[in-house]
MIDOSE-1310 file (N, C-alpha, C; in nm, 2 decimals, decimal comma, always signed):
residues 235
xxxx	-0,59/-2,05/+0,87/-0,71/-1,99/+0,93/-0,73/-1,85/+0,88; -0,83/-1,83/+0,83/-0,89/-1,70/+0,78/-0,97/-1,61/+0,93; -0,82/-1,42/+0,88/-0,88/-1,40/+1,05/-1,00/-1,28/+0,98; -1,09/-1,25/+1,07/-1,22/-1,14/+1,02/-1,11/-1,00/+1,03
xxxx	-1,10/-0,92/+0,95/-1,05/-0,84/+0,93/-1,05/-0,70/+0,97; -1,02/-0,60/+0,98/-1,05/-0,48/+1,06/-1,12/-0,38/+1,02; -1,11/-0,39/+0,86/-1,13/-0,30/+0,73/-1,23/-0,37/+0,66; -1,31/-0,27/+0,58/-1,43/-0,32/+0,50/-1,35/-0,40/+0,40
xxxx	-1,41/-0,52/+0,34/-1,36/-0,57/+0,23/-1,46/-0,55/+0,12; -1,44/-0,51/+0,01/-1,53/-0,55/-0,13/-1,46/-0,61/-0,23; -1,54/-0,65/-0,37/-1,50/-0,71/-0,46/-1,41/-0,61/-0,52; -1,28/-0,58/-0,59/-1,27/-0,50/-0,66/-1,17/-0,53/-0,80
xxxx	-1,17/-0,47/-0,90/-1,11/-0,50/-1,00/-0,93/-0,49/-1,01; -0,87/-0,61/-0,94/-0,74/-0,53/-0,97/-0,66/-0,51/-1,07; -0,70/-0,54/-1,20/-0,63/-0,50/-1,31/-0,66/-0,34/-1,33; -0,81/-0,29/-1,30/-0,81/-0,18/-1,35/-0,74/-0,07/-1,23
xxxx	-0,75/-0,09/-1,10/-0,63/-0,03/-0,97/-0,49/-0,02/-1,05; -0,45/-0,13/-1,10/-0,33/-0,12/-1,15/-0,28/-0,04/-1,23; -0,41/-0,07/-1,31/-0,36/+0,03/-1,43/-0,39/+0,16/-1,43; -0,45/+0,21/-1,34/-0,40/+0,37/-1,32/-0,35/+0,44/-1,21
xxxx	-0,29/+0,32/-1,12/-0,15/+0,36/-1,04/-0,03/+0,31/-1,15; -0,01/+0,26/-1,23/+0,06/+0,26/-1,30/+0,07/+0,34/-1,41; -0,01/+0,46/-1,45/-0,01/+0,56/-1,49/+0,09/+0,67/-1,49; +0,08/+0,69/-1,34/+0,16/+0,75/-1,25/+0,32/+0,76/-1,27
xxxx	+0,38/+0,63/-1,20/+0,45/+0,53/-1,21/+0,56/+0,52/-1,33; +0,46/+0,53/-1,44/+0,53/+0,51/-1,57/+0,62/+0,62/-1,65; +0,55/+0,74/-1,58/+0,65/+0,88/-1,59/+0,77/+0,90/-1,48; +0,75/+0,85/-1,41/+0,89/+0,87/-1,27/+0,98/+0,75/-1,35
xxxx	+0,98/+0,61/-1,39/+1,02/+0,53/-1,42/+1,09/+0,61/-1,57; +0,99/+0,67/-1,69/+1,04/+0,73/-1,82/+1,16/+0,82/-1,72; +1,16/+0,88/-1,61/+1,24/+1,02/-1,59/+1,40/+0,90/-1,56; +1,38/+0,81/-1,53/+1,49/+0,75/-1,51/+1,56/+0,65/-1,61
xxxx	+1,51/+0,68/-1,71/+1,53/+0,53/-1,85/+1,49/+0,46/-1,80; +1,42/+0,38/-1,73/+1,37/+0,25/-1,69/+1,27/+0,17/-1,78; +1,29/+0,10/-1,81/+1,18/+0,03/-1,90/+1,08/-0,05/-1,78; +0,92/-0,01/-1,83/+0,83/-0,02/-1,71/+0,70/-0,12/-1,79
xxxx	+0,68/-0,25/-1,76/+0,60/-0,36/-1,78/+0,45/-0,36/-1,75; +0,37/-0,38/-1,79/+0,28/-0,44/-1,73/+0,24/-0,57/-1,79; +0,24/-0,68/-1,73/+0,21/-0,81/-1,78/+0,05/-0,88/-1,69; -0,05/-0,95/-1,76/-0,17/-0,97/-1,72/-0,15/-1,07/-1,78
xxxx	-0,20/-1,21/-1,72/-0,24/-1,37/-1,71/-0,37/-1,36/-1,63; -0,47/-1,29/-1,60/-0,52/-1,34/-1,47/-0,68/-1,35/-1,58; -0,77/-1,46/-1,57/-0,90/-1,49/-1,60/-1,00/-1,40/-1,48; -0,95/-1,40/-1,39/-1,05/-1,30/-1,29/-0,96/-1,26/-1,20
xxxx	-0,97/-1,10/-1,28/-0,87/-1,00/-1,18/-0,92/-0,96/-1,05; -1,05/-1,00/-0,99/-1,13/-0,93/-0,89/-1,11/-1,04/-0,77; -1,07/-0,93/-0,65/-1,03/-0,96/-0,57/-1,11/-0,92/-0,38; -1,10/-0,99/-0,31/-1,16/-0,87/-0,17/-1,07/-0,80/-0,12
xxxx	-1,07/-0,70/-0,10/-1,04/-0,60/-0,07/-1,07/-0,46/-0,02; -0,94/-0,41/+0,06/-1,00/-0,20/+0,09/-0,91/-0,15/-0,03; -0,94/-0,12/-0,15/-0,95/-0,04/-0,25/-0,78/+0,09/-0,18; -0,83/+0,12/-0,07/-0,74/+0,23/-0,02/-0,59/+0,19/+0,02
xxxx	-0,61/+0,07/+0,06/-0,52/-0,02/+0,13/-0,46/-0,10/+0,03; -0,54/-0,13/-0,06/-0,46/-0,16/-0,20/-0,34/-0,10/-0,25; -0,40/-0,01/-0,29/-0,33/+0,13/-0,36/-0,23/+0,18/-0,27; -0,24/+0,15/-0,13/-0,08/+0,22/-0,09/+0,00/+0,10/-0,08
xxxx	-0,02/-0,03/-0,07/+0,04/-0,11/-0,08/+0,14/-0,11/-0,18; +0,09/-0,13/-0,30/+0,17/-0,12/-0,45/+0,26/+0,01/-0,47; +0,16/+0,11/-0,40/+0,21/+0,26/-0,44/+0,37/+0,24/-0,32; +0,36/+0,17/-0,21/+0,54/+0,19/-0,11/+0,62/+0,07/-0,21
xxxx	+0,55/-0,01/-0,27/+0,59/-0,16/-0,36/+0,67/-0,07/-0,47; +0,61/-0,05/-0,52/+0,67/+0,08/-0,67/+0,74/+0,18/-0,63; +0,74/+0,22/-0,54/+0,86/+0,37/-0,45/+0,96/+0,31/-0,45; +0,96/+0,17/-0,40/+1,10/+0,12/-0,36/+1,13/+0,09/-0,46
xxxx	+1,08/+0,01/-0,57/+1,12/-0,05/-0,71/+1,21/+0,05/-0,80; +1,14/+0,19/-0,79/+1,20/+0,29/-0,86/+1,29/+0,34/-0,76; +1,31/+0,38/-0,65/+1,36/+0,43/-0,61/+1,56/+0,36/-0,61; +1,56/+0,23/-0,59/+1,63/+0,10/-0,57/+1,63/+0,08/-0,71
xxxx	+1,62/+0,10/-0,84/+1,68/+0,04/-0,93/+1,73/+0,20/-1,03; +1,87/+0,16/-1,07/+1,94/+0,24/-1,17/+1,93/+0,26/-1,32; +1,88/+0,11/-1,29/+1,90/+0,06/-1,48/+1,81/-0,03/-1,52; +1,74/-0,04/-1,62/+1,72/-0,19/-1,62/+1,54/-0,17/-1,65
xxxx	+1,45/-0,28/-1,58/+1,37/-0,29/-1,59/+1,25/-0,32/-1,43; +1,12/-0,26/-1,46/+1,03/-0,29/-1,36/+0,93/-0,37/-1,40; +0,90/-0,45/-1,37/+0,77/-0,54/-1,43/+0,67/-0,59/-1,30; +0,55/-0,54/-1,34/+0,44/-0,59/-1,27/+0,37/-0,69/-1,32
xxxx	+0,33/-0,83/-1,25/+0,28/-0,93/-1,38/+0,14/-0,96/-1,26; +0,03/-0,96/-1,32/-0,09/-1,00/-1,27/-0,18/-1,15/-1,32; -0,15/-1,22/-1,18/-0,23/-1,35/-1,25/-0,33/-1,44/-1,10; -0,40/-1,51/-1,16/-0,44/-1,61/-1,10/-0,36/-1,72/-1,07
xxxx	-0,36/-1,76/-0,88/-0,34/-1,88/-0,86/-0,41/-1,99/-0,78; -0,40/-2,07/-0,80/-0,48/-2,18/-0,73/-0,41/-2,30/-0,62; -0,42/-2,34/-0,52/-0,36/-2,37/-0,43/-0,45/-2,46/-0,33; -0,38/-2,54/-0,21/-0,52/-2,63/-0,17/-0,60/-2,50/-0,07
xxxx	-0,50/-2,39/-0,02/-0,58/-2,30/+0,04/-0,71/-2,23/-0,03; -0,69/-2,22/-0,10/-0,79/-2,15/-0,20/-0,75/-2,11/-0,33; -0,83/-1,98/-0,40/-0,76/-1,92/-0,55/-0,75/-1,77/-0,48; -0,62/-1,74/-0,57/-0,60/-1,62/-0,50/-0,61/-1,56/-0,61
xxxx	-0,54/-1,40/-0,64/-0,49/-1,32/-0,74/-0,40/-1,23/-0,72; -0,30/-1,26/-0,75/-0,14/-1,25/-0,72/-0,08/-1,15/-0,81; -0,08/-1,04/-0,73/+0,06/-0,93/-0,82/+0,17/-0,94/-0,78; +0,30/-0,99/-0,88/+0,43/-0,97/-0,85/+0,49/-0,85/-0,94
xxxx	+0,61/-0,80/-0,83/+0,63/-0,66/-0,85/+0,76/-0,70/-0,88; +0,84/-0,69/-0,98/+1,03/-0,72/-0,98/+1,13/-0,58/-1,06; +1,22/-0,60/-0,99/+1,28/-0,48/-1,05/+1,44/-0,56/-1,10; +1,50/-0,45/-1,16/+1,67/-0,51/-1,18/+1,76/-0,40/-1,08
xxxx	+1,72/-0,37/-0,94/+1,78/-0,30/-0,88/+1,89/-0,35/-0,79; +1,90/-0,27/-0,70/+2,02/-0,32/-0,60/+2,01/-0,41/-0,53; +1,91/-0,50/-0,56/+1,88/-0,60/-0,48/+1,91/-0,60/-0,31; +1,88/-0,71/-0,24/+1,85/-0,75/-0,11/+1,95/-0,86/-0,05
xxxx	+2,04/-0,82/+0,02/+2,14/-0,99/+0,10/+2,01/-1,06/+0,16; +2,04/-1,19/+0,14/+1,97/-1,28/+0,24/+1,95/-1,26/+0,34; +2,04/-1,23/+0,44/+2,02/-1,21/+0,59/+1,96/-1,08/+0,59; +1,92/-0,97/+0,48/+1,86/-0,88/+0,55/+1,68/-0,91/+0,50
xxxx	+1,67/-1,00/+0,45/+1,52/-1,07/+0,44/+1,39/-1,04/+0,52; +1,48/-1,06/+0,61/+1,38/-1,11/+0,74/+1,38/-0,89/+0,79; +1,48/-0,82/+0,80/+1,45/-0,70/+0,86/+1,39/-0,61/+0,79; +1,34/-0,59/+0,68/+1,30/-0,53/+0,56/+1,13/-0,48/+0,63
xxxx	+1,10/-0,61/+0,65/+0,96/-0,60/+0,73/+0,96/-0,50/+0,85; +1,03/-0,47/+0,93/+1,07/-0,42/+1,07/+1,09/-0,25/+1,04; +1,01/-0,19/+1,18/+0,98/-0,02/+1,14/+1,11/+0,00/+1,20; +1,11/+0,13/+1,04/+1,26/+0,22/+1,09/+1,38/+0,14/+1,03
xxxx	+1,36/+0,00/+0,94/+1,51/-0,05/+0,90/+1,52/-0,06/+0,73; +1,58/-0,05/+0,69/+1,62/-0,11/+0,58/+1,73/-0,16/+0,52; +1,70/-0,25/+0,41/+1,82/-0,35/+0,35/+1,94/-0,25/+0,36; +1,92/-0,11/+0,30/+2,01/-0,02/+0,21/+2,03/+0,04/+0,37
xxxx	+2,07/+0,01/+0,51/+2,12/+0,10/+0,58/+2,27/+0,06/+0,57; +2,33/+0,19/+0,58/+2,54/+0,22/+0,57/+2,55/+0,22/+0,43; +2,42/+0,22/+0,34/+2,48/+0,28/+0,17/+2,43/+0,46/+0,17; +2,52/+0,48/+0,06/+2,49/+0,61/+0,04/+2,31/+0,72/+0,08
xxxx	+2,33/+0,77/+0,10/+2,18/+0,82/+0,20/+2,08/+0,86/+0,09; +2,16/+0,83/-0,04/+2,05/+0,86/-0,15/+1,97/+0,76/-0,17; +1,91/+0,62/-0,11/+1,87/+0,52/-0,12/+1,82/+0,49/+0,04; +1,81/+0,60/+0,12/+1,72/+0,58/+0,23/+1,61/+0,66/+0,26
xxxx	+1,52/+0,66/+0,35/+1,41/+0,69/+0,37/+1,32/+0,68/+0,51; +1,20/+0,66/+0,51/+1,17/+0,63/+0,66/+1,18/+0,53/+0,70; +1,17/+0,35/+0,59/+1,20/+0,29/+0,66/+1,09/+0,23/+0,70; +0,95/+0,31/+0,69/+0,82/+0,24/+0,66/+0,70/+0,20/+0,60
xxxx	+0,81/+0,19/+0,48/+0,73/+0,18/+0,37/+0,71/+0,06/+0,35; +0,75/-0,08/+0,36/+0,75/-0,22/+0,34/+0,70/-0,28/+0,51; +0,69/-0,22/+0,60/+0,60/-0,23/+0,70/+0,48/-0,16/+0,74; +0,43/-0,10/+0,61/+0,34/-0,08/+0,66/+0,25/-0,15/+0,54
xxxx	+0,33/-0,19/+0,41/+0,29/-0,30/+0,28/+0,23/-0,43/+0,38; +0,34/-0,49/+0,48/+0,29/-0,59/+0,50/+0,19/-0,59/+0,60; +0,13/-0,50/+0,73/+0,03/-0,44/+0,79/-0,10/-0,42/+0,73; -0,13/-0,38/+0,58/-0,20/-0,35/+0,53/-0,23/-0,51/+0,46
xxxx	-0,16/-0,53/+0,40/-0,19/-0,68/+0,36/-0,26/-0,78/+0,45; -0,17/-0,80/+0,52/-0,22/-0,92/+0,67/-0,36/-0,87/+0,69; -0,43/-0,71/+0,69/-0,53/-0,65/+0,72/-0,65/-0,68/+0,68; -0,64/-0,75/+0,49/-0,70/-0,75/+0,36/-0,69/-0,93/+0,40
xxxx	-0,64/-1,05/+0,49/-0,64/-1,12/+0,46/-0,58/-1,20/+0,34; -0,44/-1,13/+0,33/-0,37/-1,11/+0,21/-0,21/-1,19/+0,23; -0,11/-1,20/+0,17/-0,04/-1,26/+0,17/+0,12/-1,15/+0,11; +0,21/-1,17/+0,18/+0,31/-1,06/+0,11/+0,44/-1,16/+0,09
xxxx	+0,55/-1,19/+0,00/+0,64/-1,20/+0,00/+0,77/-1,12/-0,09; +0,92/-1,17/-0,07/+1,01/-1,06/-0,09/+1,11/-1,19/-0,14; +1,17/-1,19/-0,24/+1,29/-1,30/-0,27/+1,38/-1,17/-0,35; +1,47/-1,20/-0,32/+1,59/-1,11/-0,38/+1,69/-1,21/-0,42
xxxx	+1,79/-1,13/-0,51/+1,94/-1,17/-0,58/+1,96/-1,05/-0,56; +2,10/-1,01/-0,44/+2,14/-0,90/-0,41/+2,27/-0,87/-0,57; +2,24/-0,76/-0,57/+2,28/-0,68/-0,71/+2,24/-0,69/-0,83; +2,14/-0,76/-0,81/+2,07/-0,81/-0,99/+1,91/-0,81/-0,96
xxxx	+1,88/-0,76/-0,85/+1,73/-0,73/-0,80/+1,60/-0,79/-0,72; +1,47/-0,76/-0,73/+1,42/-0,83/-0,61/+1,28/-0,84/-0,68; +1,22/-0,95/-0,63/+1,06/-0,96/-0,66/+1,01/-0,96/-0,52; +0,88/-0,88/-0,50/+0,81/-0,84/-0,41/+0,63/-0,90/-0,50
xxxx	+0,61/-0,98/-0,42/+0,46/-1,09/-0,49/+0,38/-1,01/-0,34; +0,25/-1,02/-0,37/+0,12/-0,97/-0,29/-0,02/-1,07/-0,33; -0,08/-1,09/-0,29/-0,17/-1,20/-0,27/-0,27/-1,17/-0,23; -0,46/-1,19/-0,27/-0,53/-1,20/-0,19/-0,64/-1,23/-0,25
xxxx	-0,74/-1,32/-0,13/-0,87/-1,46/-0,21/-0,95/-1,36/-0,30; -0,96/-1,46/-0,42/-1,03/-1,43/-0,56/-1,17/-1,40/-0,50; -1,30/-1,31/-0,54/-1,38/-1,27/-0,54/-1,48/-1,33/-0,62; -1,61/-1,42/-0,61/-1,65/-1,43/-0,73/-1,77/-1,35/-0,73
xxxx	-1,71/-1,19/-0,80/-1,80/-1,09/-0,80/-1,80/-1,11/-0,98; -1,96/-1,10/-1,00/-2,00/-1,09/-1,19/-1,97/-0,95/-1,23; -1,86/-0,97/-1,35/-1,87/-0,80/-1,36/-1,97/-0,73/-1,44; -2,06/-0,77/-1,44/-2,16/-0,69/-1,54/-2,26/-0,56/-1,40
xxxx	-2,21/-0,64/-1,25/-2,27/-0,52/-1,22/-2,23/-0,42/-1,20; -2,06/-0,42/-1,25/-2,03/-0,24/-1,26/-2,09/-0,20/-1,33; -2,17/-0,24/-1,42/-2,25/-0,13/-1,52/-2,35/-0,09/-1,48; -2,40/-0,12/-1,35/-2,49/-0,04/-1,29/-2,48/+0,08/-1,27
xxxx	-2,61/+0,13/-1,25/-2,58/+0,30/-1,19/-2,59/+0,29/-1,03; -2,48/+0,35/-1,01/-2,48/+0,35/-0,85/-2,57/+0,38/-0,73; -2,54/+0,47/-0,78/-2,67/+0,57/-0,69/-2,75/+0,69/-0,76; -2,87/+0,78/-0,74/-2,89/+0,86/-0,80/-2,88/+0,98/-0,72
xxxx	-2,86/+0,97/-0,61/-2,80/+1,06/-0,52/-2,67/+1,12/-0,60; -2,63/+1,24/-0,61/-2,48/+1,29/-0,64/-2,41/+1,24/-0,55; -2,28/+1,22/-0,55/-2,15/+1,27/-0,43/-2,12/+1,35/-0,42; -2,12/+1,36/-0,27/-2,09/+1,55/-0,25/-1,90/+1,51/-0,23
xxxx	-1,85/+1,62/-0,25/-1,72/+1,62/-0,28/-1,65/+1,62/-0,12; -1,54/+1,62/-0,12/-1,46/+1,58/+0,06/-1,48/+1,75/+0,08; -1,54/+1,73/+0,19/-1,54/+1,92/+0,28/-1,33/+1,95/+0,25; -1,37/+2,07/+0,26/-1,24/+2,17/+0,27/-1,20/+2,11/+0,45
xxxx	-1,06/+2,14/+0,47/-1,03/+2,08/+0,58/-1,08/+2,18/+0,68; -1,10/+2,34/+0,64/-1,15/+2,43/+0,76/-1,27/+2,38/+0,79; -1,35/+2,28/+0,70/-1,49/+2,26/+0,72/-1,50/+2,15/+0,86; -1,37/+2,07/+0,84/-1,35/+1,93/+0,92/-1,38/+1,94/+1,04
xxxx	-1,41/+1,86/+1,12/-1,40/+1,87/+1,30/-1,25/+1,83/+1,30; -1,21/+1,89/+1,36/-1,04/+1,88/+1,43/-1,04/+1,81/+1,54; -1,00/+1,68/+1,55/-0,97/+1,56/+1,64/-0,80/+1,56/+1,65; -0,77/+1,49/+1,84/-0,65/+1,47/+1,86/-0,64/+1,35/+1,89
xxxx	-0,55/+1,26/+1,79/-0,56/+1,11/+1,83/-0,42/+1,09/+1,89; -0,42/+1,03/+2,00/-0,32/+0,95/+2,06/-0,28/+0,80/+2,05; -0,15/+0,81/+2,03/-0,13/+0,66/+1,97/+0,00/+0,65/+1,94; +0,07/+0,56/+2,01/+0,26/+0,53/+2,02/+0,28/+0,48/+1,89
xxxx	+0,21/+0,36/+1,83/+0,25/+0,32/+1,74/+0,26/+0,40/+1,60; +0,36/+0,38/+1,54/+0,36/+0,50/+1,42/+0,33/+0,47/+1,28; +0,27/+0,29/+1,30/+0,20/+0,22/+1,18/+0,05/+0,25/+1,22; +0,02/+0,24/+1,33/-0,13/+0,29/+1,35/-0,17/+0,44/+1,35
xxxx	-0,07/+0,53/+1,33/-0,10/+0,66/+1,35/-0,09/+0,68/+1,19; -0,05/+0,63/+1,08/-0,05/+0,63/+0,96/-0,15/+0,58/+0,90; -0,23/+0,43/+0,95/-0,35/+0,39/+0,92/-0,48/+0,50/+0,95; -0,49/+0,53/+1,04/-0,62/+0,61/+1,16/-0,62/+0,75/+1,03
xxxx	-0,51/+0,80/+1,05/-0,50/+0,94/+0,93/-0,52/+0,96/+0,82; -0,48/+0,81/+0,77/-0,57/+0,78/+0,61/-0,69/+0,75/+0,63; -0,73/+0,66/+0,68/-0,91/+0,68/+0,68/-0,97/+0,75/+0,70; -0,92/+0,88/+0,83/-1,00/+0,97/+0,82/-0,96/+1,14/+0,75
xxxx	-0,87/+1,07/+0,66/-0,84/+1,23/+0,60/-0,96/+1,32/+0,52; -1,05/+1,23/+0,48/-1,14/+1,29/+0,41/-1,28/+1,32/+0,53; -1,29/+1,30/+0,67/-1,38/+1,28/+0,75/-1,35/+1,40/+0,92; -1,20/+1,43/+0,89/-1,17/+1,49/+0,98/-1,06/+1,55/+1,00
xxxx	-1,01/+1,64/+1,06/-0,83/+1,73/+1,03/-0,83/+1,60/+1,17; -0,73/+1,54/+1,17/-0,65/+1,49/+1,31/-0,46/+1,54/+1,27; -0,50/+1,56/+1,41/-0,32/+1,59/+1,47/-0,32/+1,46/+1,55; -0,19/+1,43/+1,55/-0,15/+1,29/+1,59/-0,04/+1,35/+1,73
xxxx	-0,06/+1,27/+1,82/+0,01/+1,26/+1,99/+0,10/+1,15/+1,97; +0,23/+1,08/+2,06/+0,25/+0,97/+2,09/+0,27/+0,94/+2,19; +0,28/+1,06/+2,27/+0,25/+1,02/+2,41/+0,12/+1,11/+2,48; +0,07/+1,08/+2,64/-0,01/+1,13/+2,67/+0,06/+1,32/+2,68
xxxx	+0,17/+1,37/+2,72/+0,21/+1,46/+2,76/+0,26/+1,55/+2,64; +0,28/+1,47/+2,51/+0,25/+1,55/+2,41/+0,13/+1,59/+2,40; +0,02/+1,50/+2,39/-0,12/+1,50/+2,34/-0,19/+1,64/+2,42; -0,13/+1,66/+2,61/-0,18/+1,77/+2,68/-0,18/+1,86/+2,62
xxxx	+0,00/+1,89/+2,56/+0,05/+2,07/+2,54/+0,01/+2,06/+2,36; -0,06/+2,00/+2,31/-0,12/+1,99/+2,20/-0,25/+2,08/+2,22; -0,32/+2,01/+2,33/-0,48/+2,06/+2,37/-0,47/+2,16/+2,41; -0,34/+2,21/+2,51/-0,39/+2,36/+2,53/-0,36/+2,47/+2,44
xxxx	-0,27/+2,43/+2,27/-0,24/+2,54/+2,18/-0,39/+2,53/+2,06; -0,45/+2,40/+2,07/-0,56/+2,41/+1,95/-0,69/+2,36/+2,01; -0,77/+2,42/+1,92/-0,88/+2,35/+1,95/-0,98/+2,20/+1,89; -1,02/+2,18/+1,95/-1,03/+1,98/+1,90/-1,16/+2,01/+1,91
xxx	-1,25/+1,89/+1,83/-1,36/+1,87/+1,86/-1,42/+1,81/+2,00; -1,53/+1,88/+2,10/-1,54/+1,78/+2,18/-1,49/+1,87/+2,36; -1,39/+1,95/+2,33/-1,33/+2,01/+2,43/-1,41/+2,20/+2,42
């Protein structure tokens, strides 16, 4: 069952997303000897998607990849697949790192845990970076999975329905309007959002980083002694 989603979706190119988050990528991976891949099979890289939600996905996908591997190799392979559910277009992410035990499979997904907790503290972190991969995915109507061989490394695959967007109309002109550039943040209205959850307080602040300063509450009695040191839009 296909659920309506929360986030705008459009057509977008994912070979070319890739290839300049992997730009990035490929100098953190050079600073570690890593040999860093890109492989493409896909006849139509375009997919539906939030463009934004894309890019952090891959971008916590690739933190962990480099961060979790010592030696070896990263490879991103981009392709088309077909299935009785539909056609998707599928990036798998694999590394030769420290791989994943079986039993910790299933917790990897879960805020605040990871595979690597009781190893050395140089391989930990917040812990939600692969929960908030799969939040964003499920978001996009997308699909995530994780197979590991603990000590010899892990593939991390991402999924989501093919587009059948023609690409000749990127060569359109967009608009003839300019884009005005993101206001300075003193320009912003200063909003105080309240919100326990600490995957929704991470979503809400990316969408509106370019639309508004927000300070984030998790409870209501934070959120008070917040209101009486700043001022918010609205009060």
């Amino acid at each position: 069952m296909t659920v309506t989603p929360l986030v705008e979706l459009k057509p977008a190119n994912i070979e070319k997303i890739l290839q300049k988050i992997i730009e990035f990528y490929k100098e953190l991976a050079d600073e570690k000897k890593l040999e860093f891949n890109f492989i493409t099979n896909c006849q139509n890289p375009y997919a539906l998607i939030n463009e934004k939600l894309f890019e952090e996905i891959i971008n916590h996908l690739l933190d962990n990849a480099i961060k979790f591997t010592l030696r070896g190799t990263i490879k991103i392979e981009l392709l088309n697949l077909k299935t009785e559910s539909g056609d998707f277009v599928t990036v798998s992410l694999s590394d030769t790192g420290i791989g994943i035990m079986e039993k910790d499979l299933d917790i990897i997904w879960d805020e605040f845990r990871q595979a690597s907790e009781g190893m050395n503290r140089k391989f930990q972190g917040s812990g939600l970076g692969l929960t908030l991969a799969k939040k964003f995915t499920i978001l996009m109507n997308g699909k995530i999975f994780a197979q590991s061989n603990f000590g010899r490394g892990s593939v991390f695959t991402v999924q989501f329905p093919v587009s059948n967007h023609t690409p000749s109309l990127e060569n359109k002109t967009e608009s003839v309007a300019p884009v005005s550039p993101p206001a300075a943040q003193n320009e912003l209205p200063h909003i105080l959002y309240v919100e326990d959850e600490v995957m929704n307080q991470q979503l809400i602040s990316m969408f509106l980083r370019n639309v508004c300063k927000t300070d984030v509450a998790s409870t209501g009695e934070e959120a008070l002694q917040m209101a009486q040191s700043a001022k918010y839009e609205g009060f």
